[in-house]
N, C-alpha and C positions, 0 to 999 in steps of 0.2 A: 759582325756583331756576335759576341758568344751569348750562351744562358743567361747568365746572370744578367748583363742591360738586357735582353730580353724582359725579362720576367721583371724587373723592377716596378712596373707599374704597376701590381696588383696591391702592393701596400698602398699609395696615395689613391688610388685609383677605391679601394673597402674606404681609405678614413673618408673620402669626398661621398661616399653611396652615404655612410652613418649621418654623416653633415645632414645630407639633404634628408633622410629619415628623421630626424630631430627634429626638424623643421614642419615638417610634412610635407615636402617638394617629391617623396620618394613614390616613384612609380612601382610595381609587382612585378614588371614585365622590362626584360631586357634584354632589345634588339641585336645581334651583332655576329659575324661570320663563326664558320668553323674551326677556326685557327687552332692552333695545339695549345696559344698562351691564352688564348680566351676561355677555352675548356679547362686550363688549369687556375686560371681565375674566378671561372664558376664553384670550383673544387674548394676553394681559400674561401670564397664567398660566403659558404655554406658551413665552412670550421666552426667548431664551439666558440673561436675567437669571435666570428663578427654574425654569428646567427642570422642571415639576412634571409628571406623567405621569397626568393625570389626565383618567379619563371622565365628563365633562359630560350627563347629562341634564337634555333640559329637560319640563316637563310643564304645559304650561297648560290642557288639557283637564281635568284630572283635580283640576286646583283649584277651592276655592268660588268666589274671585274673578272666574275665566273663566265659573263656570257659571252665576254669581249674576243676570244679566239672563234670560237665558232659563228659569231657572228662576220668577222671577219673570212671564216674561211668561206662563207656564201656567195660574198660580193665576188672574191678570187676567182670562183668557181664562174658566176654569172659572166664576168668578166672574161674568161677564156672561152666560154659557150658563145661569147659576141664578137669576139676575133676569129674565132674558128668558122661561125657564120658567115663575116664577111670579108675570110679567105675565100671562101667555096664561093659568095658569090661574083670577085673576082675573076678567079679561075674559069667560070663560066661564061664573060664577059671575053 
């Protein structure tokens, strides 16, 4: 995928925030990782174009996708701590 379809979203993605600002659907606060295109979307957000007043959190700690290697790399660890266990007590056997 290059740049540019990357970044295509930030156009539809402002006219849909305006939509729902019009209406009064639009929340202050918007959730979403630390991405490089989500931070350049914050940037666009903010343009004299679509003036949106909006506070950006980002939260990649608190997602599964951040936490999903290290969470995995637990179980591996537990997992080789419980064969090495009951090698030794084989061996003693």
């Amino acid at each position: 995928m290059d740049f540019i379809s990357q970044m295509s979203f930030i156009k539809p993605a402002c006219k849909q925030l305006q939509k729902w600002k019009s209406t009064g659907n639009y929340d202050n606060i918007l959730l979403q990782d630390n991405g490089d295109k989500n931070k350049l979307f914050n940037e666009q957000a903010q343009n004299i174009d679509w003036k949106f007043k909006t506070k950006y959190e980002y939260t990649p700690r608190a997602t599964f996708k951040h936490n999903s290697p290290v969470e995995v790399g637990f179980v591996t660890l537990a997992r080789l701590a419980q064969a090495m266990l009951m090698m030794q007590i084989l061996i003693q056997q």
